[in-house]
C-alpha positions, 0 to 999 in steps of 0.5 A, a space after each residue: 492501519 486507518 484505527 491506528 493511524 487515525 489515533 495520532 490524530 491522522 485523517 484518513 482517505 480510503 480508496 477502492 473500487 466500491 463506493 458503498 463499502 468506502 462509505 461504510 467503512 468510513 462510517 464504522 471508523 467515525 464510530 471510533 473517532 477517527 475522520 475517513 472518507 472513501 473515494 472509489 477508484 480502480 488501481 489498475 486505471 492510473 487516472 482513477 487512481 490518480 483521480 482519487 488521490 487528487 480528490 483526497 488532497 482537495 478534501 481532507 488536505 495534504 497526504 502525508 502517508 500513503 500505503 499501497 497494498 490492494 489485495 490481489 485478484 485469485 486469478 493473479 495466481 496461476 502456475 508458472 507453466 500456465 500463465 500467458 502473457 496476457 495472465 501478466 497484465 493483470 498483476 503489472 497493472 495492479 502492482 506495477 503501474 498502479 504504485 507509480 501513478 499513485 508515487 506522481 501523484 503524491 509526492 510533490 505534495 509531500 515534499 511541501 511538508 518539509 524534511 522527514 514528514 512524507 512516508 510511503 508505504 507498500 505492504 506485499 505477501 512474501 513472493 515479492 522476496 521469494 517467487 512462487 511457483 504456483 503463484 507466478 503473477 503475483 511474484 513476477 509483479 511484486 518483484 518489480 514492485 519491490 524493485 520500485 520502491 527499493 529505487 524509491 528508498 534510495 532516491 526519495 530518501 535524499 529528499 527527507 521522504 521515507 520509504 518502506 516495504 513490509 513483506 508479510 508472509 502466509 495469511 494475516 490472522 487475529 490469533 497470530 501475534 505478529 500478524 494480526 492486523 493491530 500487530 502490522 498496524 503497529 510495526 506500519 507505524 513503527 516504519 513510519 516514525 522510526 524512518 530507519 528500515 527499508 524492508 522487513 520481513 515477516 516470515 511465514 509459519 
């Protein structure tokens, strides 16, 4: 997504635990013409992420397109007859809490670009439309995930601001047309200018 944004001419601000790996990765982006930088922050502490998001704007100035989908932690994914509550909180933090702090922060930002230029983006594996039974963390968070931002859809959508979720089903793969990464960092592009689909699905083989 940050190579196909980053050839419209977007700059990027990449986000995740390590600063190192955010370092280089913005350095391998350069590479290909595209202006990165990294800021490392946890999804699941909201004022670190919160933090990280303020220091992009500060940086590489206002964001216009936000994509949340941090990949989940294994131990997310536990039978249903297993999982405790203390398994949930985990995949709430990440899923939950995490969407809705990096929502504040964003959006009235983008609400200063003027009418249909803020887009948000959540990219989710397929539990969040039909739950898992070995998976349970993952499709009880991602189902109020899909729930928010479904609520997101409806009212940011009134301020010009789209909102979009892509629901990838099984594993990405490069020998897959549809689900290999240029192929979803076309259709995210897809969501953001066409600004007409809430949902799509890709489904598993």
């Amino acid at each position: 997504m940050a190579r196909r944004f980053g050839r419209e001419g977007f700059t990027v601000g990449l986000i995740s635990r390590n600063q190192g790996r955010l370092d280089a990765l913005a350095e391998e982006l350069s590479q290909d013409g595209v202006r990165a930088q990294g800021f490392a922050a946890d999804v699941r502490d909201p004022a670190s992420l919160t933090a990280a998001l303020r220091a992009v704007t500060d940086e590489l100035g206002p964001i216009e397109v936000l994509q949340y989908s941090p990949l989940p932690a294994k131990d997310f994914m536990r039978p249903v007859l297993e999982t405790t509550p203390e398994d949930l909180v985990g995949p709430i933090e990440f899923s939950i809490y995490g969407p809705v702090a990096a929502v504040h922060q964003v959006v009235p930002g983008m609400r200063f670009l003027g009418e249909d230029r803020g887009t948000i983006l959540f990219v989710n594996g397929g539990s969040a439309v039909k739950p898992g039974r070995a998976v349970t963390g993952t499709s009880v968070a991602f189902a109020g995930q899909a729930a928010y931002a479904e609520l997101l859809h409806e009212v940011l959508g009134e301020e010009g601001i789209h909102v979009s979720q892509l629901i990838i089903g099984g594993a990405i793969s490069e020998d897959d047309d549809e689900k290999s990464p240029a192929a979803l960092a076309d259709k995210l592009w897809d969501l953001h200018t066409e600004r007409d689909t809430f949902r799509f699905q890709i489904s598993a083989d």
